[in-house]
C-alpha positions as CSV (number, residue, x, y, z in Angstrom):
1,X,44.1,184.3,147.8
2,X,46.0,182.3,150.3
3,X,45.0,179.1,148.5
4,X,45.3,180.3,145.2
5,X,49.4,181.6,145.9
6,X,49.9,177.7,146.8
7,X,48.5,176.3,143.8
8,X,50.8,178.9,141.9
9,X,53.6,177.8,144.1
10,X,52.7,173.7,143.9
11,X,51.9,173.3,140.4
12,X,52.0,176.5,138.0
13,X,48.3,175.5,137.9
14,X,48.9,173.0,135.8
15,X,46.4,170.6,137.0
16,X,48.7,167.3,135.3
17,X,51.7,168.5,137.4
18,X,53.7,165.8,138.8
19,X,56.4,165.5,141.5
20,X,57.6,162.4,143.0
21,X,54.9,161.2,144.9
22,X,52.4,164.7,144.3
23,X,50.0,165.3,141.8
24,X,47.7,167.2,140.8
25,X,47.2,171.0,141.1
26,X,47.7,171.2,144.9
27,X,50.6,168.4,145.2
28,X,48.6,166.3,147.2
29,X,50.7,162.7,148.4
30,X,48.4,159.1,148.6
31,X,48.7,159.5,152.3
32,X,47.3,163.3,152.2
33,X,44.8,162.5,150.1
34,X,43.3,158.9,151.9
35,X,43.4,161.3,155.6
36,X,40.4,162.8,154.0
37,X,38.8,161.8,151.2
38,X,37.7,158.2,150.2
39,X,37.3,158.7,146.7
40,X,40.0,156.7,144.5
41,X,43.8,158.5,145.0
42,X,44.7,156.9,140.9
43,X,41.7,158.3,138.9
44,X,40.7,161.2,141.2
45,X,43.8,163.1,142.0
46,X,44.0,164.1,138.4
47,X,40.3,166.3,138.5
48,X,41.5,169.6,139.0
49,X,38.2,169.9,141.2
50,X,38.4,167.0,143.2
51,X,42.0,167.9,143.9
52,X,41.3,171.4,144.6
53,X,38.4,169.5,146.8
54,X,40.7,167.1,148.7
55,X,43.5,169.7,149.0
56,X,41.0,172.2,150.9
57,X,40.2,169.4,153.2
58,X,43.2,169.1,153.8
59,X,44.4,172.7,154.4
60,X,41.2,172.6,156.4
61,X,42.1,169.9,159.2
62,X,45.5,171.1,158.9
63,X,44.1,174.5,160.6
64,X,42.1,172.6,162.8
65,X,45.2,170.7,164.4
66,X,47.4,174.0,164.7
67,X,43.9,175.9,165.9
68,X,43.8,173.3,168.9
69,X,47.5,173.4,169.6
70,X,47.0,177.2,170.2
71,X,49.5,178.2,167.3
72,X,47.5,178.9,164.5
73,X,49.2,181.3,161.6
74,X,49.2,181.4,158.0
75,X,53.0,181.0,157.8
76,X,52.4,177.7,160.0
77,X,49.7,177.2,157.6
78,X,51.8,177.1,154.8
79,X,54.5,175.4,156.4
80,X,52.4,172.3,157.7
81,X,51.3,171.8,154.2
82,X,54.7,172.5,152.6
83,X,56.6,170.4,154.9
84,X,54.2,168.5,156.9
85,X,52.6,168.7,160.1
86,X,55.0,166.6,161.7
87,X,58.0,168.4,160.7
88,X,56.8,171.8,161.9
89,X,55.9,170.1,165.3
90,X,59.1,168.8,165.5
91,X,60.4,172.2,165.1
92,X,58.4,173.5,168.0
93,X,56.2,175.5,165.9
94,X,58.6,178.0,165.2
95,X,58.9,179.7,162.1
96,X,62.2,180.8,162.6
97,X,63.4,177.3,162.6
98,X,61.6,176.5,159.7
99,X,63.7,176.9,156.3
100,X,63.5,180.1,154.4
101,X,61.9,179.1,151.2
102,X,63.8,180.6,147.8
103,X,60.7,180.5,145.7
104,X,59.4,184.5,145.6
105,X,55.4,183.5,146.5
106,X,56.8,181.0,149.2
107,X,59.2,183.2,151.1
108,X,55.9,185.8,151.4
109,X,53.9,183.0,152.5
110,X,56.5,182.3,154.8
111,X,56.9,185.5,156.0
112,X,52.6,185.9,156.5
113,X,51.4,187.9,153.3
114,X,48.3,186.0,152.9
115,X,47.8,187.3,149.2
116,X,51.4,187.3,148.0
117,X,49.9,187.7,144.2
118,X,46.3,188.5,142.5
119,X,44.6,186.2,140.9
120,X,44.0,188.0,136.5
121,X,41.0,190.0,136.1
């Protein structure tokens, strides 16, 4: 549910969204994508599965590096993928000097609800 809120919130699930630099239906940068997966950024980013692939990785190693700093949460979860790792480092891992979003889905992330919407029947 977590996962599928931040596809909502990244591209409307519209796996040929753009922004800048992101693509795809989670977002996902060059850089993001060549930290874990060494399949081709150009051609591959724009296969909903291999992005929904690469951006689980992602998420994945993500978790891992707030897991061994002792900080794990879903809102830091959410942030370090929002934002970037760095940038939530640099604000001490404190959500409360992180930037309340004013996307609906994204402020509940934000503030913890793991399943901020249901996925249709």
């Amino acid at each position: 549910m977590f996962v599928y809120a931040l596809v909502r919130v990244e591209s409307g699930f519209d796996p040929r969204a753009e922004n800048g630099e992101n693509r795809g239906l989670l977002q996902i940068k060059p850089r993001a994508w060549r930290a874990v997966s060494s399949l081709p950024y150009e051609t591959s980013v724009w296969n909903w599965k291999a992005n929904l692939e690469v951006g689980m990785d992602s998420l994945s190693a993500l978790k891992n590096s707030l897991v061994e700093k002792g900080v794990f949460s879903y809102p830091l979860l959410w942030a370090s993928y929002h934002y970037g790792y760095d940038y939530v480092a640099a604000h001490g891992f404190d959500m409360s000097r992180i930037p309340r979003p004013s996307d609906p889905i994204s402020y509940k992330l934000w503030s913890g609800n793991e399943h901020p919407i249901m996925p249709p029947k």
